[in-house]
N, CA and C of each residue as an Amber inpcrd file, in Angstrom:
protein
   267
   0.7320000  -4.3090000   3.8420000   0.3400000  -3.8210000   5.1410000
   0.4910000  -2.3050000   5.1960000  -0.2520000  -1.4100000   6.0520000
   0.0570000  -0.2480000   6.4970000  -0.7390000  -0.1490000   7.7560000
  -0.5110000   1.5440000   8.3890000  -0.8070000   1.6460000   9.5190000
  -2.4900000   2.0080000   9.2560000  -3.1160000   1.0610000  10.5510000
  -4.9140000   1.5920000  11.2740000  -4.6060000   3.2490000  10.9520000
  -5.8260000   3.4600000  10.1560000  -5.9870000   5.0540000  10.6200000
  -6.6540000   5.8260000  11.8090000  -6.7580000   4.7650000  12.7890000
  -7.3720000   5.0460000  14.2320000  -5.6690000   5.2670000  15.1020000
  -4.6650000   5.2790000  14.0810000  -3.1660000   6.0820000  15.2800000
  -2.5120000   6.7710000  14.6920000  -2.1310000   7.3980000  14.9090000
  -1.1030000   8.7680000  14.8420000   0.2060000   9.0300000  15.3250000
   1.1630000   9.4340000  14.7570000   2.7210000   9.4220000  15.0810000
   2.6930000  11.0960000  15.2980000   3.1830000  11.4370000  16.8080000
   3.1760000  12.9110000  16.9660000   4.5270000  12.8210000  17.7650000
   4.9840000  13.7400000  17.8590000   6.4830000  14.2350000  18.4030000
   6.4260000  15.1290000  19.5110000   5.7900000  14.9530000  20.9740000
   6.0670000  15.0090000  21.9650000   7.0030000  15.3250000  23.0100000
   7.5940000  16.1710000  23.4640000   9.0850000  16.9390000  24.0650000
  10.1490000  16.1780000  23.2560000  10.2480000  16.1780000  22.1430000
  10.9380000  15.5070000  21.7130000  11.3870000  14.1370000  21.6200000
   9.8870000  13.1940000  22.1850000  10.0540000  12.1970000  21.8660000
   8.8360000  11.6630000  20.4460000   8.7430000  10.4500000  20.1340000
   7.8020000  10.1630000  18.8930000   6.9870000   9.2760000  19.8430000
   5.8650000   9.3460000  20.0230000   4.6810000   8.5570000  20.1770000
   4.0380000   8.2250000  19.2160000   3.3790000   6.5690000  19.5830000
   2.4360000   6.2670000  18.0860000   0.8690000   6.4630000  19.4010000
  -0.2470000   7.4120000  19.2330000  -1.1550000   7.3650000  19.7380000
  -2.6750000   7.2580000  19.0280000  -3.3490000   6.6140000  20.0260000
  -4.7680000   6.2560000  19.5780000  -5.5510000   7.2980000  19.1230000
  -6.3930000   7.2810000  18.1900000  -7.5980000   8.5330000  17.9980000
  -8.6480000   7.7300000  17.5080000  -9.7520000   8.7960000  17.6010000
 -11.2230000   8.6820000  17.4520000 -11.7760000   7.0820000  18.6920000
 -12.2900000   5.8440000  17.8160000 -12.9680000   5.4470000  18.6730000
 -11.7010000   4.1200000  19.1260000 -10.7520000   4.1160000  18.2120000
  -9.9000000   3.2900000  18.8590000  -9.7000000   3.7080000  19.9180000
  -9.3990000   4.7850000  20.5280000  -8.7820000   5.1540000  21.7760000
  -9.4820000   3.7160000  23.0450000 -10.8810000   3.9100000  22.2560000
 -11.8840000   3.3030000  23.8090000 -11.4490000   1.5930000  23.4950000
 -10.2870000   1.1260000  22.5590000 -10.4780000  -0.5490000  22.5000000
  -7.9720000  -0.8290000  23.1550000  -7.6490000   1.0710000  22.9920000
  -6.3060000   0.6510000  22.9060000  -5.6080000   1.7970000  24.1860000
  -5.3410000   1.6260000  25.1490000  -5.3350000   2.3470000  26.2650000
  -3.7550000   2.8590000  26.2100000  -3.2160000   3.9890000  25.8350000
  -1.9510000   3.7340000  26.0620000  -1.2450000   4.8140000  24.9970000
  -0.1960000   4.4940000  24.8280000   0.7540000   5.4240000  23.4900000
   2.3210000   3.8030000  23.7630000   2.8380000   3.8650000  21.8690000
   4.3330000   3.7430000  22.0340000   4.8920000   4.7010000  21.8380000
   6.7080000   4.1520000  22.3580000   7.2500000   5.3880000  22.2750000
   8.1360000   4.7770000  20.9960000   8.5280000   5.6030000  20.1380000
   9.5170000   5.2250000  18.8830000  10.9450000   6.0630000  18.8210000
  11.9040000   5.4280000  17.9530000  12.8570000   6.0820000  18.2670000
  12.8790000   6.2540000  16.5240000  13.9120000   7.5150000  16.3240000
  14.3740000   7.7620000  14.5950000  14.3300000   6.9060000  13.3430000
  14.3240000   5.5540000  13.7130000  14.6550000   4.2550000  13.1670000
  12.7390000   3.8870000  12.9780000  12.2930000   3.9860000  14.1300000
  10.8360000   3.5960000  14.0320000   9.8010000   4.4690000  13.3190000
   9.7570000   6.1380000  13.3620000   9.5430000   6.9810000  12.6130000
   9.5100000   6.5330000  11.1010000  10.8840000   6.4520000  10.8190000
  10.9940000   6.1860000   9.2210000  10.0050000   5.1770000   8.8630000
  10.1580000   4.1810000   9.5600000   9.0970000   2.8670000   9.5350000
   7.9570000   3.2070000   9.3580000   7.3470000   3.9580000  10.5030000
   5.7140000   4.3170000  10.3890000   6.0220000   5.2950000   9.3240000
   6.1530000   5.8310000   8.6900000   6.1090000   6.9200000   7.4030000
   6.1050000   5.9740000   6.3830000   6.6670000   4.7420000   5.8890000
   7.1640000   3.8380000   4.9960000   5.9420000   3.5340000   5.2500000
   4.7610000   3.1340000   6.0900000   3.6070000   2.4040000   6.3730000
   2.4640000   3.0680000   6.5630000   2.6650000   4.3960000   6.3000000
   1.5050000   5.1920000   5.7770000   1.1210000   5.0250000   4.2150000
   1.7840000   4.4290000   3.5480000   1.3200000   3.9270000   1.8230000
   1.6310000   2.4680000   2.4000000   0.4550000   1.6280000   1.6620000
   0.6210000  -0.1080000   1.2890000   2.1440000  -0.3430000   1.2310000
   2.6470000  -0.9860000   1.7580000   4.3730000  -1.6610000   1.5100000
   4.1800000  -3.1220000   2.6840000   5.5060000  -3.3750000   2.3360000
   5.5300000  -5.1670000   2.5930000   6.4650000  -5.0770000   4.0850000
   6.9040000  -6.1240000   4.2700000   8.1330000  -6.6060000   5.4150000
   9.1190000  -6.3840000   4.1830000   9.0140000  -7.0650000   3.1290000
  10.2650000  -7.5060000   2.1630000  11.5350000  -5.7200000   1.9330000
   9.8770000  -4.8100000   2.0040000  10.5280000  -3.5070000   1.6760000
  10.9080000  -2.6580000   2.6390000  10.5240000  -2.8030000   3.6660000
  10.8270000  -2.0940000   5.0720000  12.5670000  -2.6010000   4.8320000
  12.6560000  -4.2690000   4.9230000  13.9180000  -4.7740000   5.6460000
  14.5540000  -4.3840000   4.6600000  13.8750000  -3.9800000   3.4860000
  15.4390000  -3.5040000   2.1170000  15.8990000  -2.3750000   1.7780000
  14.7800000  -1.0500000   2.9380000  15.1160000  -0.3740000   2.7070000
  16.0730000   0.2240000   3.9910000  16.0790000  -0.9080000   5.1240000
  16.4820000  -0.7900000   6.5930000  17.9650000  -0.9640000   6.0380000
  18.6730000  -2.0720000   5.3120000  19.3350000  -3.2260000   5.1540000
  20.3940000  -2.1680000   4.3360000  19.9200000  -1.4250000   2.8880000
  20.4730000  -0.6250000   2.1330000  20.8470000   0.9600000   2.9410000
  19.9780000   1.4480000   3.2450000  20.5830000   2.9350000   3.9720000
  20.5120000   3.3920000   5.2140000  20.1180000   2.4230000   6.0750000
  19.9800000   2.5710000   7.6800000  21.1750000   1.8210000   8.1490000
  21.0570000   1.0220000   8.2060000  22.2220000  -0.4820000   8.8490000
  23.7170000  -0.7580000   8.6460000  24.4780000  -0.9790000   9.1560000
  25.6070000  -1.8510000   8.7830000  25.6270000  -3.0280000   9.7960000
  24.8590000  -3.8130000   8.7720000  24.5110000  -5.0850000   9.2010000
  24.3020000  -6.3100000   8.4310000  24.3550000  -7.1300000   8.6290000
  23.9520000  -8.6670000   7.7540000  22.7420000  -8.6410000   7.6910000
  22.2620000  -8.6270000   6.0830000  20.8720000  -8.5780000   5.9340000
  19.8530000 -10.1270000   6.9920000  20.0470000 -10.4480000   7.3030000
  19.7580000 -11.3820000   8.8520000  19.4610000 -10.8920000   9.4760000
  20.5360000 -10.2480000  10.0270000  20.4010000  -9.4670000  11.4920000
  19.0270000  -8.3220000  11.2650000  19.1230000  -7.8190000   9.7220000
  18.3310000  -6.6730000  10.0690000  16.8520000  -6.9710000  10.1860000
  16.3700000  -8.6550000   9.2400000  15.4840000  -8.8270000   8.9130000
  15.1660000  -9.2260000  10.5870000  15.5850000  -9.9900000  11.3280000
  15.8450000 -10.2250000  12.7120000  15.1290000  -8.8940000  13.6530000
  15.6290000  -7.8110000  13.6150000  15.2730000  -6.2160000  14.7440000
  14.3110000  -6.1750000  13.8360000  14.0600000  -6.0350000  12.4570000
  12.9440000  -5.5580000  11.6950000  11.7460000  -6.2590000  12.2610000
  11.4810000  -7.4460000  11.9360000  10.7990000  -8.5550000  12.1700000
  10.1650000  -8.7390000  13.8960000  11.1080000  -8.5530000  14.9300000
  11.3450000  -8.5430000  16.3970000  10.4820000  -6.9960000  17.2460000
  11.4840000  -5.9510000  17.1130000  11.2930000  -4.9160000  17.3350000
  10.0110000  -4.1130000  16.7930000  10.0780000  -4.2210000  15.8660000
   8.3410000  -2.6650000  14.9880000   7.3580000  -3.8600000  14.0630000
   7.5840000  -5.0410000  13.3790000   6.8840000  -5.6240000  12.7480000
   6.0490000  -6.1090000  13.7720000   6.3100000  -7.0650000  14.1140000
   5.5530000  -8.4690000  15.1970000   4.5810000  -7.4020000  16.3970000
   5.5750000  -6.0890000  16.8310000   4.9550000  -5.0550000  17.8220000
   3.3270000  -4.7660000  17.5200000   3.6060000  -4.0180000  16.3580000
   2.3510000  -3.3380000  15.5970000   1.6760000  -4.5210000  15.1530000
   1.9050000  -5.4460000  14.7650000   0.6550000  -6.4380000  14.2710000
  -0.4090000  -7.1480000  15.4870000   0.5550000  -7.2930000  16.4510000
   0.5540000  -7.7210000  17.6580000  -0.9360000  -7.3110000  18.3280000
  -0.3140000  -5.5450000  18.1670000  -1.3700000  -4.7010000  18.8700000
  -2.4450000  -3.8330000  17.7740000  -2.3380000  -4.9130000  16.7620000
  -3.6460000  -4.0270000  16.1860000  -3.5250000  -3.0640000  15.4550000
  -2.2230000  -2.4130000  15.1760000  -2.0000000  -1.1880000  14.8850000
  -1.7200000  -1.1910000  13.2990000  -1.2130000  -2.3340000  12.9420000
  -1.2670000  -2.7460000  11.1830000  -2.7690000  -3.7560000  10.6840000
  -2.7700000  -3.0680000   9.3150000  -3.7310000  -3.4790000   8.8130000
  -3.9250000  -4.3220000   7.8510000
């Protein structure tokens, strides 16, 4: 999987938005907002990569957590989100 090239991750008063461009804009009305944790994610998903590698790379240098739990927020929070809405490909 990686990210539609119809969105864009821009940094906004200091927050991260994922926003629409070109003709997606006219099918996706809106912006998310991401936090430090979600960033890394969408950067990891600008090249082809998996769930397996997101959660191993969440699990190894982000987390102190039970690889469960992480696959759990991974899976919950930014995976299921973005597929959801179109935004993975």
């Amino acid at each position: 999987m990686r990210v539609d090239d119809g969105f864009v991750l821009r940094e906004i008063a200091g927050d991260y938005v994922i926003i629409p461009t070109g003709k997606t804009v006219l099918d996706f009305n809106g912006m998310i907002t991401v936090n430090e944790v979600g960033v890394s994610i969408w950067k990891m998903l600008q090249e082809e990569t998996t769930f397996e590698n997101i959660v191993k790379w969440a699990f190894l240098d982000e987390y102190d957590a039970d690889e469960e739990t992480v696959k759990a927020d991974v899976q919950e929070i930014f995976w299921t989100a973005l597929k959801r809405l179109g935004i993975l490909k």
